[in-house]
C-alpha positions in Angstrom: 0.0 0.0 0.0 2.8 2.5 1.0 1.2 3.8 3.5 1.6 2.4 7.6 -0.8 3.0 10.1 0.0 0.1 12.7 3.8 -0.3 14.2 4.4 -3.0 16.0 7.5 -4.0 18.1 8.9 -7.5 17.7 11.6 -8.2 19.6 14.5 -5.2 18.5 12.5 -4.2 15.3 9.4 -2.5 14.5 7.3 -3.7 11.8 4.8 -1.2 9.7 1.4 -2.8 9.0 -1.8 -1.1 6.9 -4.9 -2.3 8.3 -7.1 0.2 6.0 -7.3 -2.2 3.2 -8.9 -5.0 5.6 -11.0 -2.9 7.0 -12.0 -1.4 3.4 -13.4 -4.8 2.4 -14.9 -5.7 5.5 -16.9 -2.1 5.0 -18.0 -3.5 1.4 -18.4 -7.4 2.4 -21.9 -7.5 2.7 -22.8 -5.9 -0.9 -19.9 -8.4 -2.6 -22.9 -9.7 -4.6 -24.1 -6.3 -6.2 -20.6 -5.8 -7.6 -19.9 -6.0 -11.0 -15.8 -5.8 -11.3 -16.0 -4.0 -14.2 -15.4 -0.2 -13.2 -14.6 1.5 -9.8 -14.4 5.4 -9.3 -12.3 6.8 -6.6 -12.4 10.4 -5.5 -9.6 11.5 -4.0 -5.8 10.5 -4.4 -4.0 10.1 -0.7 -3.5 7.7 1.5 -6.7 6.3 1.9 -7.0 5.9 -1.4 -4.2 3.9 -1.9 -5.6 1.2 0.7 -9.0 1.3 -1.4 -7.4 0.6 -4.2 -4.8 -2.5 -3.1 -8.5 -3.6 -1.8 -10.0 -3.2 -5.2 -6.9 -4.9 -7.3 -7.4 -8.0 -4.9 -10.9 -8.1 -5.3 -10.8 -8.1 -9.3 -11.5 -4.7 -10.5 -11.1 -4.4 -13.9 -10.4 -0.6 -13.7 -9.9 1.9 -10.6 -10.2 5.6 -12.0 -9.5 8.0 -9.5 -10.7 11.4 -9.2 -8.2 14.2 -8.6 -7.7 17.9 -8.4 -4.1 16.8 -10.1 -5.1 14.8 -13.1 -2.6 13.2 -15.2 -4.4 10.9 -16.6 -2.0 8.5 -16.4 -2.9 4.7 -16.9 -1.4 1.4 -16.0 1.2 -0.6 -18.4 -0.7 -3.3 -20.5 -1.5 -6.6 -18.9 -2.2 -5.1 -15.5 -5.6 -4.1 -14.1 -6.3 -1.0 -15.6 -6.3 2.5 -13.8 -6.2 6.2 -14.7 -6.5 9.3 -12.7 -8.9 12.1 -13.9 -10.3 15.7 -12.6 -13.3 16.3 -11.4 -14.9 17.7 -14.1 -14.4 14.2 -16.7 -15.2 12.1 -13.9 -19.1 11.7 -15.2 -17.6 10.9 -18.5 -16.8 7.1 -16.4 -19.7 6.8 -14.4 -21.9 4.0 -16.8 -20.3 1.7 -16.6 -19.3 1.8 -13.1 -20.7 -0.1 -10.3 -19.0 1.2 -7.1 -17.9 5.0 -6.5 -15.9 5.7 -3.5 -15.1 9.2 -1.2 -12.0 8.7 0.1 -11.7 12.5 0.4 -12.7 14.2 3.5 -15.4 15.8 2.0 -18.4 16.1 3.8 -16.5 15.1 7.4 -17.8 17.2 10.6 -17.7 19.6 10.5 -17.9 21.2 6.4 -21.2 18.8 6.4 -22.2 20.3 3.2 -19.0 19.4 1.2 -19.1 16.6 -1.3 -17.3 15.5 -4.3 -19.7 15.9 -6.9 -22.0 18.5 -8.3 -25.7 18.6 -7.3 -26.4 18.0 -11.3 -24.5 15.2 -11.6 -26.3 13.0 -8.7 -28.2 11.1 -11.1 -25.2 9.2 -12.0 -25.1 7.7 -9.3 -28.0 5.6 -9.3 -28.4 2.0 -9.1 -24.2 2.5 -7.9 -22.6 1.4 -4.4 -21.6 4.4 -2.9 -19.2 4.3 -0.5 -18.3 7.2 1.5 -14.8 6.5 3.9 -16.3 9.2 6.2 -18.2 8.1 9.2 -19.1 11.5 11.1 -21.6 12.5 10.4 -22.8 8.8 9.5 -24.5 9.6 6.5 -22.7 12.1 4.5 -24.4 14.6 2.2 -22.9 12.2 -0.8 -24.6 9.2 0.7 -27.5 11.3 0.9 -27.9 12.1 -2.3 -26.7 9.1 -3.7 -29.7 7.4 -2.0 -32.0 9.7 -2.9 -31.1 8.7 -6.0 -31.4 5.0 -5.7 -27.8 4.0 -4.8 -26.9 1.5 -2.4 -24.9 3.6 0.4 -21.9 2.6 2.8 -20.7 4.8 5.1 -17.0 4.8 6.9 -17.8 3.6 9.9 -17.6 -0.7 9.5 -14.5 0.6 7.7 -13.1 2.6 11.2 -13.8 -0.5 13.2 -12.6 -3.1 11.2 -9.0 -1.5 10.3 -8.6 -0.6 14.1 -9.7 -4.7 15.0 -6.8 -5.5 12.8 -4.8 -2.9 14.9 -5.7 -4.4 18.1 -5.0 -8.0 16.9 -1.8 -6.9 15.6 -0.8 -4.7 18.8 -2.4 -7.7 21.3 -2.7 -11.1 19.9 -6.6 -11.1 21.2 -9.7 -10.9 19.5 -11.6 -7.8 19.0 -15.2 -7.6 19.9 -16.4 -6.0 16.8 -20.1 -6.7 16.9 -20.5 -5.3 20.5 -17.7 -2.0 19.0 -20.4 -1.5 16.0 -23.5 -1.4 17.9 -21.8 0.8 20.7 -20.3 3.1 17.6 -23.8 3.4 15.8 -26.0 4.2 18.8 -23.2 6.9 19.4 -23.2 8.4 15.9 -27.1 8.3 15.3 -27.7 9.9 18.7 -25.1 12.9 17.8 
């Protein structure tokens, strides 16, 4: 991934770890079915990103575009999965035939509520999508919002939060982490806020 968010000291040495990627798919598990691999858009190009997309690559997307202030629109060397990096404004240009678009901007995050990574006219592309928003306060973003409004299938950060930090804990401790009772704890918390 490039990118360490767990140290953890064995013996003289500390080792770097990157739970986000785990915790990425555990996030998206449940809608595995809905998926087709074909397309995947990604806004946003930092470190997060980089965990959504080792996630992606193992789970047989056939091309990642990511959605950058910076485009380059660079692409991949033949043979390997396919990905290119694109601004904002061509990004509706890949939305048909895409079946999952991702926020892995902070966008929308407590407390600039009313951020998101698209434009109010181009919400209609993201119906019958997976949206998946990395941001999990507030718990549902003004993207996932509108993407449901729009008849998208929404995922919001939070399974994400837990799940990477259970890998951190397992990683740090050698003991188990007790997700469910974690998930219900951290959604009663987040609706009641």
């Amino acid at each position: 991934i490039g990118v360490i968010n767990t140290i953890v000291k064995s013996g003289n040495q500390l080792l770097g770890y990157n739970t986000d990627a785990f915790g990425f798919l555990m996030g998206l598990e449940p809608w595995s079915d809905e998926l087709d691999l074909t397309r995947a858009i990604i806004f946003g190009t930092g470190g997060s990103s980089r965990a959504v997309k080792t996630a992606l690559l193992e789970t047989g997307f056939e091309e990642l575009v990511f959605v950058s202030r910076r485009a380059s629109n660079k692409q991949t060397e033949q043979g390997l999965p396919e990905f290119r990096i694109v601004n904002y404004e061509q990004w509706p240009s890949y939305a048909e035939e895409a079946s999952l678009i991702v926020n892995t901007t902070p966008l929308g995050m407590h407390p600039r509520v009313n951020d998101m990574p698209i434009h109010e006219n181009e919400a209609t592309l993201l119906r019958d999508k997976i949206c998946y928003d990395l941001v999990y306060n507030p718990s549902e973003t003004r993207f996932l919002k509108t993407a449901k409004a729009n008849g998208a299938i929404t995922i919001n950060g939070l399974h994400m939060l837990i799940y990477q930090g259970s890998k951190s804990f397992e990683l740090w401790t050698g003991k188990s982490f007790p997700v469910k009772i974690i998930i219900e704890k951290l959604e009663d918390y987040f609706k009641s806020n």
